[in-house]
Structure formats: structure tokens, C-alpha cells
Steps between C-alpha positions, in 0.01 A plus 500: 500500500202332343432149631314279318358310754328750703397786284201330427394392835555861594266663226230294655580587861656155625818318578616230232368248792206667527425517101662126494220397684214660317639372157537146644154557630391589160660251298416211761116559398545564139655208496292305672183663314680415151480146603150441622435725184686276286322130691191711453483556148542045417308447849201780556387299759809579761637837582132649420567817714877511565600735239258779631603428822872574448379811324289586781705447788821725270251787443449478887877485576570771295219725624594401859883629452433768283683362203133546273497900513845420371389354214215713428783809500648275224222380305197697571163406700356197432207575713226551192580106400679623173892451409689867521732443161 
């Protein structure tokens, strides 16, 4: 019987808890970046680095857990600095 909640979690080799976590990981620094993004853009002066930060320390998450050969699978390399389409 298909379940709904843990097919997913499964195609990416995790429990839901386990893939719970990453998302909430994920979406807590979106988030977060959005913000500082969003106080940035009427404020330049505050939040001068955040945003690359949060993408930085992702990138290194992902790369750490395996979750960006994932995406390259998906997507293609992005290794030469231009967008696969």
C-alpha cells in the first residue's frame, strides 16, 4: 500500500524524521535569509553578508550529507558556474 508520508523520505534514503529534519533545516534558513534579504534591500547597511552566508553554510550542509550529488542527478552540474536548463 502506498503511503504518502514516507514514499518520499524513502526515495531519498531517510526516515520521515530524518527528511523532517533536513526540510526544517532548510526552510529555517530560507527563511531566515528571506528576511535579512528583505531588511537588506530598505537598509543596505545591516545584513551586508547574511544572505551569502545562509547560502554558503546550505551548499556546505548539503555537500556534507550528500544531498548535492542528489541534486546534480536532478538538475545537472553546476560546476562550470552556468545554470543546466
Amino acid at each position: 500500500m502506498k503511503n504518502i508520508f514516507t514514499d518520499h523520505p524513502k526515495s531519498v534514503d531517510e526516515t520521515y524524521f530524518q527528511h523532517m529534519k533536513a526540510a526544517l533545516f532548510f526552510a529555517y534558513n530560507l527563511f531566515t535569509g528571506a528576511i535579512a534579504c528583505i531588511i537588506h534591500a530598505f537598509f543596505p547597511f545591516l545584513f551586508v553578508h547574511t544572505a551569502g552566508k545562509k547560502v554558503h553554510y546550505i551548499v556546505k550542509y548539503m555537500k556534507a550529507t550528500g544531498r548535492w550529488e542528489g541534486l546534480e542527478k536532478l538538475f545537472g552540474s553546476t560546476e562550470s558556474g552556468k545554470e543546466s536548463q
